[in-house]
BAKOLLUM-619038 format. One line per 2 residues: their letters; for each residue x, y, z negated of N, C-alpha, C. Coordinates in steps of 0.2 Angstrom, whole numbers, always signed. Layout:
REM residues N
a> X Y Z X Y Z X Y Z; ...
//
This chain:
REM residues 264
xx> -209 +192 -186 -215 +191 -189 -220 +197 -187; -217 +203 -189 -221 +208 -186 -225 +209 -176
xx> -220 +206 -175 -224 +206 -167 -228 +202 -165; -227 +194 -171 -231 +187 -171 -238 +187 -173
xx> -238 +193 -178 -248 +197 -182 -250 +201 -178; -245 +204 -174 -247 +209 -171 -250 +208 -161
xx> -249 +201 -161 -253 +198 -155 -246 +199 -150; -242 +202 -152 -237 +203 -146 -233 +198 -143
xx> -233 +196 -136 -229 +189 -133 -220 +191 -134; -218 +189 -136 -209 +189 -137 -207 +188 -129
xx> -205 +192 -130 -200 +192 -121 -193 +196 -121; -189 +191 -117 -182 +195 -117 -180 +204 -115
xx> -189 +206 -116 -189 +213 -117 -188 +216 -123; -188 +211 -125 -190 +214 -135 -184 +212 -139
xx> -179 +211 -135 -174 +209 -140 -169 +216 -141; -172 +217 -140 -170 +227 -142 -173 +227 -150
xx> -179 +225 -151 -181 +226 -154 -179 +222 -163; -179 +217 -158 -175 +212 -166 -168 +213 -167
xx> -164 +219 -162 -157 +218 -164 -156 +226 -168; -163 +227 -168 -163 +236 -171 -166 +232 -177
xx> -170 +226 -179 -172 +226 -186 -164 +223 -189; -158 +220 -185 -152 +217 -187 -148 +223 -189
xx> -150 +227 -186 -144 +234 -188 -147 +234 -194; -154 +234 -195 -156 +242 -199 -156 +238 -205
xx> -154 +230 -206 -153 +226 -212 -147 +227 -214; -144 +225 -210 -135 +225 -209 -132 +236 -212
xx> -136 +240 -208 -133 +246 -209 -134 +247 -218; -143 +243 -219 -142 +245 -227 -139 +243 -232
xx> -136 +234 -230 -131 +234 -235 -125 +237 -235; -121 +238 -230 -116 +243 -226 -115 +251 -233
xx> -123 +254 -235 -124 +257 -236 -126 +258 -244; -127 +255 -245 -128 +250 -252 -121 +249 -257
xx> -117 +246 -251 -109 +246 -256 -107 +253 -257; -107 +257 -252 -103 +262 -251 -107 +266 -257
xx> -112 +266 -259 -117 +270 -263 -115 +267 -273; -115 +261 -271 -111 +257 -277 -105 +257 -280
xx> -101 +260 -274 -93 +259 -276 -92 +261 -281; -95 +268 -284 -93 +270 -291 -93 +264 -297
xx> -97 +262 -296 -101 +259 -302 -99 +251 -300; -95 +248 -296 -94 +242 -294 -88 +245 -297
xx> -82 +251 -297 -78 +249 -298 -76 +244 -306; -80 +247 -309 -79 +246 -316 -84 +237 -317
xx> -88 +238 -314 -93 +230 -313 -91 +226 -310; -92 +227 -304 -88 +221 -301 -82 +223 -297
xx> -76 +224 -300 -72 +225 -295 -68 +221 -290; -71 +215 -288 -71 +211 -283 -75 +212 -277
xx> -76 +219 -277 -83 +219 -270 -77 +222 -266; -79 +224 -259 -74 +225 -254 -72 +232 -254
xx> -74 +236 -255 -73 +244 -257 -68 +244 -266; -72 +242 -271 -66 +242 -274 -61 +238 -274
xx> -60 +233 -270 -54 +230 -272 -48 +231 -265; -52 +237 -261 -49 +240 -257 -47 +236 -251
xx> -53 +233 -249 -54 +228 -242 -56 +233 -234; -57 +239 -237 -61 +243 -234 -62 +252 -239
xx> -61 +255 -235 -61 +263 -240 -69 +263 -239; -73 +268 -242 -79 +269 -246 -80 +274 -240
xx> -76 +279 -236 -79 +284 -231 -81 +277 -225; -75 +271 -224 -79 +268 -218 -84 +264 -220
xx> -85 +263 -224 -92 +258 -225 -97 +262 -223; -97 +271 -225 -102 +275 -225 -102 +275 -215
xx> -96 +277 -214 -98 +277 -207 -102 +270 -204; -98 +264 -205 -102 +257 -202 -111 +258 -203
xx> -110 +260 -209 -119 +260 -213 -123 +266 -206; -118 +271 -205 -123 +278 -201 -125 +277 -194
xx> -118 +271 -191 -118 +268 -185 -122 +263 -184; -124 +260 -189 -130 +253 -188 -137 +256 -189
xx> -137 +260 -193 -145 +263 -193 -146 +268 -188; -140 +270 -185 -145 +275 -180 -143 +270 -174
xx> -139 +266 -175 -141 +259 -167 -149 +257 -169; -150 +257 -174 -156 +254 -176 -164 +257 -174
xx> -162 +264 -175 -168 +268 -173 -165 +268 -165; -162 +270 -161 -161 +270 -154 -164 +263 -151
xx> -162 +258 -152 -164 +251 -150 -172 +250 -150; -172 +253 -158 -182 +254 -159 -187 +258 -153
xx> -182 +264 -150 -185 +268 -147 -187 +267 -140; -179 +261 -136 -182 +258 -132 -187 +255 -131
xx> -189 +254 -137 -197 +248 -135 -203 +252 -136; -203 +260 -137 -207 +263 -137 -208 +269 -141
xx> -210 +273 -142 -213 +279 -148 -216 +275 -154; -220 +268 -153 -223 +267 -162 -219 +264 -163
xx> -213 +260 -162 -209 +257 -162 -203 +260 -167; -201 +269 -162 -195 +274 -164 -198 +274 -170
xx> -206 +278 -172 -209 +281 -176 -207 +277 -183; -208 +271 -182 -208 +264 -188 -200 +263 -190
xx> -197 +264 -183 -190 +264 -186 -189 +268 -192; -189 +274 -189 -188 +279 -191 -191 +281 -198
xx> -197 +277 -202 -200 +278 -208 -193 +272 -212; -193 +267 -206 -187 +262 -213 -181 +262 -211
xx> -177 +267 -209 -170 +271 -211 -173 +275 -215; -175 +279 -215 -175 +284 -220 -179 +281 -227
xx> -181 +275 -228 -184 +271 -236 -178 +268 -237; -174 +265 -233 -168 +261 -233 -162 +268 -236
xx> -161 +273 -232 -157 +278 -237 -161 +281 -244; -167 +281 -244 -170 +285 -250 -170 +279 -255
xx> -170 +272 -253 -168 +266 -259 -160 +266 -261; -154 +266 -257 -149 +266 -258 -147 +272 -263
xx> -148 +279 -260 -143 +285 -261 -149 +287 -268; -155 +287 -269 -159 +290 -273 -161 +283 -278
xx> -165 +280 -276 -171 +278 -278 -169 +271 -284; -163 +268 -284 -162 +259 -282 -161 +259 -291
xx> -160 +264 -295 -159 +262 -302 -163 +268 -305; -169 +268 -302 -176 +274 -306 -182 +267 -304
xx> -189 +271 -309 -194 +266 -307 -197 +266 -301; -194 +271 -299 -196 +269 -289 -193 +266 -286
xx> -188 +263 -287 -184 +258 -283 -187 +253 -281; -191 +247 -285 -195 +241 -284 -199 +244 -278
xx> -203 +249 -277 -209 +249 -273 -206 +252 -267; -198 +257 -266 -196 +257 -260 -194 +253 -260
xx> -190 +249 -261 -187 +242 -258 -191 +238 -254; -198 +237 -258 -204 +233 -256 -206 +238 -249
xx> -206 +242 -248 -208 +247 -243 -202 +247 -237; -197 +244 -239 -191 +244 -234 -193 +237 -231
xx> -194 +233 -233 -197 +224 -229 -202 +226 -227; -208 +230 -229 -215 +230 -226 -213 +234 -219
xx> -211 +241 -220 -208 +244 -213 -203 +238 -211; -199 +235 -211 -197 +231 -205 -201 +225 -202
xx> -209 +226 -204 -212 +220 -203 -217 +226 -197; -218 +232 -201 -219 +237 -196 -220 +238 -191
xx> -212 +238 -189 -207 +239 -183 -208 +234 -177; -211 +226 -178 -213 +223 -173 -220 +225 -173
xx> -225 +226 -177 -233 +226 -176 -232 +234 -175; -228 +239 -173 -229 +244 -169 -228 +242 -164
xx> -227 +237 -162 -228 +236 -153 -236 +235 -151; -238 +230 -155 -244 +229 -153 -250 +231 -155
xx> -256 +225 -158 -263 +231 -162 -263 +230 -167; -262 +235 -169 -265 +237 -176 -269 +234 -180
xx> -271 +227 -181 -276 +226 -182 -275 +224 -191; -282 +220 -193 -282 +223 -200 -279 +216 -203
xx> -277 +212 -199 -273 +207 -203 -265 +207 -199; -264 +210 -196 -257 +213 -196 -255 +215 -203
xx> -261 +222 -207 -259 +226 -210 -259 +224 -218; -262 +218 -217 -264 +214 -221 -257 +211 -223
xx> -255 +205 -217 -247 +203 -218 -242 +205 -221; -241 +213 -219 -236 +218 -221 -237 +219 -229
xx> -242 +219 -231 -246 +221 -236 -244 +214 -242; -246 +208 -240 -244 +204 -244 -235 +203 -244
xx> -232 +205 -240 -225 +204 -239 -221 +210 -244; -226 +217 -243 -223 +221 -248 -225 +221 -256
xx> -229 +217 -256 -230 +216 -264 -227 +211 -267; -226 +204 -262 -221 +199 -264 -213 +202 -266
xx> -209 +206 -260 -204 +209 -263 -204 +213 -269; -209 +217 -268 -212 +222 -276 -210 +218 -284
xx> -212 +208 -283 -214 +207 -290 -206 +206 -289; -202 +202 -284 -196 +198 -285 -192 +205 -286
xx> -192 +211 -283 -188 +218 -285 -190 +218 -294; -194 +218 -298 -196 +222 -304 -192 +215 -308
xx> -192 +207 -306 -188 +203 -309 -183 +204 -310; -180 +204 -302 -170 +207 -303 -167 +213 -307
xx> -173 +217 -309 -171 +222 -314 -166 +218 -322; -169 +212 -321 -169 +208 -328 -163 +203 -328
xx> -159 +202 -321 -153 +199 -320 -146 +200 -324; -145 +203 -327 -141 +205 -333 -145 +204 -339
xx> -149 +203 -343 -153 +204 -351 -158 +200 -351; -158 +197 -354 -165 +191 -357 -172 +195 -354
xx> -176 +192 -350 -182 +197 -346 -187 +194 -352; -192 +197 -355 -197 +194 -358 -200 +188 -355
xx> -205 +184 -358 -207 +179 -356 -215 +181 -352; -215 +187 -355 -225 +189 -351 -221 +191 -343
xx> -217 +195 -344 -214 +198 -338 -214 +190 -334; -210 +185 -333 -211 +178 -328 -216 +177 -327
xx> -223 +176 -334 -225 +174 -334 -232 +177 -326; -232 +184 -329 -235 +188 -324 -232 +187 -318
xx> -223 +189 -316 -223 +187 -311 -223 +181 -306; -225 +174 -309 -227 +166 -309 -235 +169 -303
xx> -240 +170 -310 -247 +173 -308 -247 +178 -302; -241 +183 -301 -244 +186 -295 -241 +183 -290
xx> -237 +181 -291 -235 +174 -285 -240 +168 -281; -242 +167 -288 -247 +164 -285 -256 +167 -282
xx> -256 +171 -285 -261 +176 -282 -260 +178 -273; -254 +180 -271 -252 +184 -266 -252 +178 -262
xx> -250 +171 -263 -250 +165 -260 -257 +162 -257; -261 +163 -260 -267 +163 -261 -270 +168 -255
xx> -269 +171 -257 -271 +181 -251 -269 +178 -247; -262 +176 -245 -261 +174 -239 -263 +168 -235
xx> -266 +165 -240 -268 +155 -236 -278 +161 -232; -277 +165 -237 -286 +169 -235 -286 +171 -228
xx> -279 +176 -230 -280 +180 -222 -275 +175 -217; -274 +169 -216 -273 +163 -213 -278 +164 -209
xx> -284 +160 -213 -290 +159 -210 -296 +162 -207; -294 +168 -210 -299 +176 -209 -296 +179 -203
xx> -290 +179 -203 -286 +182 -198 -285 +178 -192; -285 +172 -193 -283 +168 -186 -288 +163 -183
xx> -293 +162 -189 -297 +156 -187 -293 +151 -191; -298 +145 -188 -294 +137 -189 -287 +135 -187
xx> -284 +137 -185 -277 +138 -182 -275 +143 -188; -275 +145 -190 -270 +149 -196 -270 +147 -200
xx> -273 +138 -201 -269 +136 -207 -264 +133 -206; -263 +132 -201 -255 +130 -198 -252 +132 -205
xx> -252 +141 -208 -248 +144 -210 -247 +140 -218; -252 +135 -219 -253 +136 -225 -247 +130 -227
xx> -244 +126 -221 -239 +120 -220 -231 +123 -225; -230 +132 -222 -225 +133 -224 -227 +140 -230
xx> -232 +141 -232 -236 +140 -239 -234 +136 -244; -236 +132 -244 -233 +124 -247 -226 +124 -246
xx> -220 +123 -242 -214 +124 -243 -210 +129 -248; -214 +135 -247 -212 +141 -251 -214 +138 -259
xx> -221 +136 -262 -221 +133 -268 -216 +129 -271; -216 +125 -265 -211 +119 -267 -202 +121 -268
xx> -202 +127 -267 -194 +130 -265 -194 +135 -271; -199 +139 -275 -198 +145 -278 -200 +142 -287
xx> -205 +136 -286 -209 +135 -292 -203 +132 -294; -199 +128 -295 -191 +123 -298 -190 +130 -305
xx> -186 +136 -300 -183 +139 -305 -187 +145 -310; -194 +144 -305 -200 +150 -310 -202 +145 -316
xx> -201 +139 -313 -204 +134 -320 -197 +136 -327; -191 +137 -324 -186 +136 -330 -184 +142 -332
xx> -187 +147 -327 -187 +153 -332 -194 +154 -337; -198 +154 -334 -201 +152 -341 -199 +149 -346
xx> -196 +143 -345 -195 +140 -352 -190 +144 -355; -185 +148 -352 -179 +150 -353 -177 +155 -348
xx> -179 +163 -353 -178 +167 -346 -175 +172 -347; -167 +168 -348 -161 +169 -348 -158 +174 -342
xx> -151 +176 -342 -149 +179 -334 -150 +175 -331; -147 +171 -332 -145 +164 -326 -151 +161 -325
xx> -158 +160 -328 -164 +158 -325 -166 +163 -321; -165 +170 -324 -169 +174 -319 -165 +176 -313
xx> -159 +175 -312 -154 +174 -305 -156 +168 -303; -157 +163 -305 -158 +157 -300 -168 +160 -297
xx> -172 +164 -301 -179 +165 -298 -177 +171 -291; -171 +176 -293 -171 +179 -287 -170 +176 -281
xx> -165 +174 -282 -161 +169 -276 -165 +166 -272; -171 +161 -277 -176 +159 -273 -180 +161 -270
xx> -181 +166 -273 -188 +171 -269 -185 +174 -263; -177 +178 -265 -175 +179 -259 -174 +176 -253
xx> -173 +171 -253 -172 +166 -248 -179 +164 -246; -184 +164 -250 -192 +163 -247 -194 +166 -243
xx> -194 +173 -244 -196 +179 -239 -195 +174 -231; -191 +169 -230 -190 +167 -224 -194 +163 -223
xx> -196 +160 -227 -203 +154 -226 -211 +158 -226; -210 +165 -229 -216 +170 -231 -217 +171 -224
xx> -213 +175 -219 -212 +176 -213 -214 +169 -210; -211 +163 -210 -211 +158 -205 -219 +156 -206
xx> -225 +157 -212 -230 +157 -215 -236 +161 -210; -233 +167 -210 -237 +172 -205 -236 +170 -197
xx> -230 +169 -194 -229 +167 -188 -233 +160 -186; -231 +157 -192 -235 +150 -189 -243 +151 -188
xx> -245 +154 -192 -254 +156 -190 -255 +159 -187; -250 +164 -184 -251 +168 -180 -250 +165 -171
xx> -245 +161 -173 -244 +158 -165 -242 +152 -166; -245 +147 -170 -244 +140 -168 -237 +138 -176
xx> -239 +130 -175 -232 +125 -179 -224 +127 -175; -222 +126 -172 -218 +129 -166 -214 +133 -166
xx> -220 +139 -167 -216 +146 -169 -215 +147 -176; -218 +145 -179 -216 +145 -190 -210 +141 -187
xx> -209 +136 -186 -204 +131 -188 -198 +134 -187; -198 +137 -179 -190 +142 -176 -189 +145 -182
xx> -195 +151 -185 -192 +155 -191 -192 +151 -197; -195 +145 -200 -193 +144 -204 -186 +140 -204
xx> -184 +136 -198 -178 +134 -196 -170 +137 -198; -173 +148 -198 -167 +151 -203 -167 +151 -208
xx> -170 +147 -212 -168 +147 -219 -161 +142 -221; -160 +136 -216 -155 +133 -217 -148 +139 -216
xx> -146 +141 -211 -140 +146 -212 -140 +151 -217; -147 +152 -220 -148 +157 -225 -144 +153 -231
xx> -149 +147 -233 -145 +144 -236 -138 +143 -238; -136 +141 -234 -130 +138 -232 -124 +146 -235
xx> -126 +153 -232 -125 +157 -232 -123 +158 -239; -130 +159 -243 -132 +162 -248 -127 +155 -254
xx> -126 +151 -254 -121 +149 -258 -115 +151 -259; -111 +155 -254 -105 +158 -253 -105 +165 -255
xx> -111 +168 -253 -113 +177 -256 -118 +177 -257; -118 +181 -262 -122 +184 -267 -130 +186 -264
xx> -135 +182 -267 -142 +184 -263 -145 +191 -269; -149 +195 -264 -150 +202 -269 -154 +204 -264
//
């Protein structure tokens, strides 16, 4: 998505690039358990560190190998590339090892998806509906981050209710700068727009009525899996039906995935 706002032609040059944003995803959960073991043991002690699938030192090692693959890979696509890397490892450890159970956790988290959206629009220009993209994609993760605090305990009703409203505000932003940022042809984006509504509003409807755990895990789940249609939304305005469709086309193995393990 990032290289697709950011005017950049994808070429088998740049797959350095997408295998540096695969680390720096793959390193943070890597690091994520390893940071949770304590407190999984006693919570969930089915995860693979405590139930001894894996010791807690190699998770840390796999986690320190996949993010500094990540910034290395980023480097060979150039210095704004390294640079942007280099800001999401380092928000990627400050949300794990610091941040993930204080009130700053929501906005780094949000700031770990915006930096990896970064990392491809540091290829190309800087332009203001690149920065824009990045912008609506880290405020989208911001609302769905501040709901999953409420996955364990009854979330108030204003709390959904609000985040319903900025959902549909930031959906909105985004059908704008479609059209501001791409012309006529950017409303392509607005095709997987509408998918995302049609995909997140089912379980935001039933946590309203009921904003039990299990309604507010069925809204994370969803959101989380949308971020792929949020992405496939921006590509497609930015390079055609063709290119959304490829990206939103993973959302099936996501799918398929995320009923097997745990979406977060």
């Amino acid at each position: 998505m990032g290289m697709a706002v950011s005017g950049v032609a994808l070429t088998s040059s740049h797959t350095a690039l997408l295998l540096a944003s695969a680390c720096a995803y793959a390193g943070g959960m890597a690091l994520n358990d390893a940071c949770d073991a304590p407190l999984d043991r006693h919570e969930r002690p089915e995860r693979p560190i405590p139930s001894g699938r894996i010791s807690r030192t190699a998770a840390f090692a796999v986690a320190a190998v996949l993010l500094a693959l990540s910034i290395g890979l980023a480097a060979t696509a150039g210095p704004r590339p390294f640079v942007a890397s280099l800001l999401l490892v380092g928000a990627i450890v400050l949300y794990d090892a610091v941040a993930k159970g204080t009130t700053a956790g929501p906005p780094v988290m949000a700031s770990c998806r915006a930096l990896n959206v970064g990392v491809g629009i540091a290829l190309g220009a800087l332009a203001w509906s690149a920065v824009g993209a990045a912008a609506i994609v880290f405020a989208y993760v911001l609302v769905l981050t501040l709901v999953s605090r409420f996955e364990v305990m009854t979330a108030p009703v204003t709390l959904v209710r609000g985040a319903a409203a900025a959902f549909a505000v930031l959906l909105a932003a985004a059908i704008a700068l479609f059209v501001l940022g791409w012309g006529p042809r950017g409303a392509v984006g607005i095709v997987f727009v509408a998918l995302l509504v049609l995909w997140i509003w089912p379980p935001l409807r039933a946590a309203l009525a009921e904003p039990a755990p299990r309604r507010i895990i069925g809204v994370i789940k969803a959101t989380v899996l949308g971020i792929i249609l949020l992405d496939a939304a921006f590509t497609g305005a930015a390079r055609g039906l063709m290119a959304g469709g490829l990206v939103a086309a993973l959302f099936i193995p996501a799918y398929v995935l995320g009923r097997r393990f745990a979406s977060a």
